[in-house]
C-alpha positions in Angstrom: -6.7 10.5 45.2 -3.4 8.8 46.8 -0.9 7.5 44.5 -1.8 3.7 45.4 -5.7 4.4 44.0 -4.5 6.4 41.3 -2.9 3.4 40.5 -5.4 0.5 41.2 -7.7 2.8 39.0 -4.9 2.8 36.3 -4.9 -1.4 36.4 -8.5 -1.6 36.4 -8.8 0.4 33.1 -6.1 -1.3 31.8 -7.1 -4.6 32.1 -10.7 -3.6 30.3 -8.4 -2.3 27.8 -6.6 -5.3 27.6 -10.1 -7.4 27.9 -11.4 -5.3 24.5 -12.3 -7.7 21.7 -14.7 -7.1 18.2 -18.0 -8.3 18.5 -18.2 -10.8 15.7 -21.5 -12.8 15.3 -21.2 -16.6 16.1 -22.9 -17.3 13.0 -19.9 -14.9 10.9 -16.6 -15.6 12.6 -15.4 -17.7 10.4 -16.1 -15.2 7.4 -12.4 -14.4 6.3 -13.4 -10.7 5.2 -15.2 -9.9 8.7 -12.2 -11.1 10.7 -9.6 -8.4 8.2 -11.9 -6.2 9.2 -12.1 -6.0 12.6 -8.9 -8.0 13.6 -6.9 -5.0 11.5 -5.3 -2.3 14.1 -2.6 0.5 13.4 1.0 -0.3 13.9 4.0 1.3 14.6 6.4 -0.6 14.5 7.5 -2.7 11.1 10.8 -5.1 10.4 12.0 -3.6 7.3 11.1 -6.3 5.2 10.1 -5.0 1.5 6.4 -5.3 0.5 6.4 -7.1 -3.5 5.5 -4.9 -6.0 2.1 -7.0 -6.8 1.1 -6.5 -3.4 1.7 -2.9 -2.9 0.1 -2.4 -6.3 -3.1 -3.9 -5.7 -3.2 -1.9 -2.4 -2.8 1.2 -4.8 -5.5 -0.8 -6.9 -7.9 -1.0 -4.5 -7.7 2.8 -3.3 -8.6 3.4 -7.0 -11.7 1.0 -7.0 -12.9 2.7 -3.9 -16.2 3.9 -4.2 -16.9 7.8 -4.7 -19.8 10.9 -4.6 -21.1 10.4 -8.5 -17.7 8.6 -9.2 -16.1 11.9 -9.3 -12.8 10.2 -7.7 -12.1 13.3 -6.0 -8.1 12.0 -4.6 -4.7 11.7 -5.9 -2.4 9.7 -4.1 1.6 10.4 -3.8 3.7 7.1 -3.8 6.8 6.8 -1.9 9.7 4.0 -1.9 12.0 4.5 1.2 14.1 6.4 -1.1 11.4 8.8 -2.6 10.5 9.8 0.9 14.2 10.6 2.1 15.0 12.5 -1.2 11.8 14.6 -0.9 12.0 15.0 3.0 15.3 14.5 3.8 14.6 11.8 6.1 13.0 7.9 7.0 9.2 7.0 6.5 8.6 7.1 10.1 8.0 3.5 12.1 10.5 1.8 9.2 7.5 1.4 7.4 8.8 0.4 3.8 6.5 2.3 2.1 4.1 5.3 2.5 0.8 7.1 0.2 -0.1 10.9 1.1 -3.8 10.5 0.6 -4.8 14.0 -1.2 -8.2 15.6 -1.2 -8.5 16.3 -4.8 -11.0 18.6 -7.0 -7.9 20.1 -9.0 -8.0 17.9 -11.7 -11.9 17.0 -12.1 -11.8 21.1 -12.7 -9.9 20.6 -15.9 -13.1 19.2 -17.4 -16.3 19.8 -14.8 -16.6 22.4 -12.7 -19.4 21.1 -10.0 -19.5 23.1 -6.7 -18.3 26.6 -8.5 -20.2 28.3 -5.4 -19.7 25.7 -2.8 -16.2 25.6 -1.3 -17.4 23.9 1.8 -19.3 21.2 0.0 -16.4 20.7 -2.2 -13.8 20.4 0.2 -16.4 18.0 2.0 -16.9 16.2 -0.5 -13.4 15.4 -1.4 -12.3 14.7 1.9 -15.4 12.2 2.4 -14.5 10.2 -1.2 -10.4 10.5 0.0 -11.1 8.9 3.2 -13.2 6.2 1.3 -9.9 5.2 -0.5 -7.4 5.5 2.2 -9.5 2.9 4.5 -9.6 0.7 1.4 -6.0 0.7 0.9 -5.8 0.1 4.5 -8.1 -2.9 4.7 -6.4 -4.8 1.3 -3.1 -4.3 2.9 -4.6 -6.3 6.1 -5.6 -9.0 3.6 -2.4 -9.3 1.8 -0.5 -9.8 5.3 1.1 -6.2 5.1 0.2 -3.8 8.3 -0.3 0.0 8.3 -1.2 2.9 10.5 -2.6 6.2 9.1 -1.0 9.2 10.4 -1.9 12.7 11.2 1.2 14.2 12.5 3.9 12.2 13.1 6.9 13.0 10.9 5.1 16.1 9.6 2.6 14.2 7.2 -0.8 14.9 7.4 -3.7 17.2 8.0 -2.0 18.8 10.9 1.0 20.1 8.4 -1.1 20.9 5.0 1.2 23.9 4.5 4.1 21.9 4.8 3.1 19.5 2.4 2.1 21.7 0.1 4.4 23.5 -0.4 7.0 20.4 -0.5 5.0 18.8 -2.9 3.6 22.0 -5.3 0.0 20.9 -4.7 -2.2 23.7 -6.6 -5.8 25.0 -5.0 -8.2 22.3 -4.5 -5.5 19.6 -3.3 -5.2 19.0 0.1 -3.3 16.5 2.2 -5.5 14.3 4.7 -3.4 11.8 6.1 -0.2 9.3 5.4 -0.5 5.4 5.1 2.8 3.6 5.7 2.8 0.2 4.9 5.1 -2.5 6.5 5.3 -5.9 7.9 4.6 -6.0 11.9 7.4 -6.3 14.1 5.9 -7.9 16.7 2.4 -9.0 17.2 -0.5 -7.2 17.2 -1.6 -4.5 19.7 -4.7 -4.7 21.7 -8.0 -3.5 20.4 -8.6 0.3 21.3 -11.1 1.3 23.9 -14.6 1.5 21.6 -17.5 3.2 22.4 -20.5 0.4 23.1 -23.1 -0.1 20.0 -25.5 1.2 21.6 -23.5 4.6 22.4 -23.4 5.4 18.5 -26.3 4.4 17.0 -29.8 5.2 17.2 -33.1 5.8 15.8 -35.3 9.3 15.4 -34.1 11.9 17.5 -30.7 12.6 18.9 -30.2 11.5 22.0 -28.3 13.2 25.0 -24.6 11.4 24.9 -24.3 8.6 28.2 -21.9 10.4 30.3 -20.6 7.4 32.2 -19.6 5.5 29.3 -17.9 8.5 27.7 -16.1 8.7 31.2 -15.3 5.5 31.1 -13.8 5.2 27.6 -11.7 8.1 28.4 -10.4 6.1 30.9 -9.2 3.7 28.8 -7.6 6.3 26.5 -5.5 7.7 29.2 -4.5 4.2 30.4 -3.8 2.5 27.4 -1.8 5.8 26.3 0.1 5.4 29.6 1.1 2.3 29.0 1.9 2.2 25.9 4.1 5.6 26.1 5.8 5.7 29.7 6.4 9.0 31.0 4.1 10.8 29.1 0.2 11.3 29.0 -3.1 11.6 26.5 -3.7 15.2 28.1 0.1 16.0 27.1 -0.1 14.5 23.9 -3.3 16.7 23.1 -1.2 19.9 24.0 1.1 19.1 21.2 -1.8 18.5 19.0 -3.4 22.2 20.1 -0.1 23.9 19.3 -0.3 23.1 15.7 -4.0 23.0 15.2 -4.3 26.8 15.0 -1.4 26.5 11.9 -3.1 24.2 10.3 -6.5 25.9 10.9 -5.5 28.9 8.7 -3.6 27.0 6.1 -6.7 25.0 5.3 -8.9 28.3 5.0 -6.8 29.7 2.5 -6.4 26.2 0.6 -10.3 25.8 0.9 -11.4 29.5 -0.2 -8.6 29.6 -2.3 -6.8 32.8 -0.3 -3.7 32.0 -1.8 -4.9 32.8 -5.0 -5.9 36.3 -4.8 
């Protein structure tokens, strides 16, 4: 393909990018909680302003509230101040984000009373990951209420799945607690990205058997990946980015057998 298609095929899957919008019923869009919902996107990019302590603490409150397997609550979550998170890791919450919750996976504490899944590691560890994420995406969607933006991160800054060692050993987490992901919380920057490329509706649901995966519009939603990725980080790629991602998978791969089966402990 010459450089000059390459291209054109870049603008044409940018602009579908850019075209992307939430499907919101005529009859719903003017229902407040719909529109937090699907108007909410990650950002990246906050303005230092300091979130109120009532507002940060009914985020925290509403990660709480979230719903749970039998209400076992299986998560703790660590709370960071811009100066918690540079004494404990010597440097910024990354994005300027003002303040930041390490969403842990926890069946620690609910041993100190019950002991459910005493032969099931892997349903455990499901389990507690499943009720985790519950509460991190409520956090995420009160702080979209209260005006205050977030993004949930993976890797960046060392802070998530991709460095469980790390983060357990900086923060003494015993067996049975393991950390999924970081939420920073800030306010924007500047406005709001696009929507990312979404599969269609009818690409993720159905009904009976599953059906073979539509090729073309996976192709076509990768498409939008690598362009929107393009754009959005100059000089680099989404197949480049992924590399970086392989390199510490493996790591994290054998940290999380030994946190999950315990190996540490023998």
């Amino acid at each position: 393909m010459s450089d000059s298609a390459g291209m054109g095929t870049f603008l044409v899957n940018l602009f579908r990018l850019l075209k992307g919008r939430p499907q919101i019923p005529v009859s719903l869009k003017e229902n407040k909680l719909i529109q937090v919902i699907l108007n909410r996107r990650s950002i990246r990019s906050f303005n230092g302003e300091e979130i109120p302590a009532d507002v940060f603490s009914a985020i925290l409150e509403a990660g709480r509230v979230a719903p749970s397997t039998v209400n076992l609550q299986t998560w703790s979550f660590v709370v960071f101040t811009s100066a918690d998170w540079k004494k404990i890791f010597g440097r910024t919450i990354p994005f300027n984000a003002r303040r930041a919750v390490i969403i842990l996976a926890d069946t620690y504490r609910l041993k100190q009373v019950m002991d459910v899944f005493p032969y099931s590691p892997l349903v455990e560890y499901t389990t507690a990951v499943m009720n985790a994420s519950l509460a991190a995406m409520n956090m995420t969607i009160a702080a979209e209420a209260l005006g205050v933006s977030s993004v949930m991160l993976s890797e960046t800054g060392r802070t998530g799945l991709l460095d469980v060692g790390y983060l357990k050993e900086m923060l003494g987490l015993p067996g049975g607690v393991i950390p999924l992901t970081t939420i920073v919380f800030g306010y924007a920057r500047d406005i709001y990205p696009p929507m990312p490329p979404r599969l269609p509706i009818e690409q993720i649901t159905f009904c009976g058997t599953y059906p073979s995966p539509e090729k073309t519009q996976l192709q076509a939603w990768m498409s939008q990946m690598e362009a929107g990725y393009k754009a959005s980080h100059p000089g680099s790629s989404l197949s480049r980015q992924v590399e970086v991602y392989k390199e510490k998978i493996g790591k994290a791969e054998a940290d999380l057998k030994k946190m999950v089966f315990y190996l540490d402990n023998e």
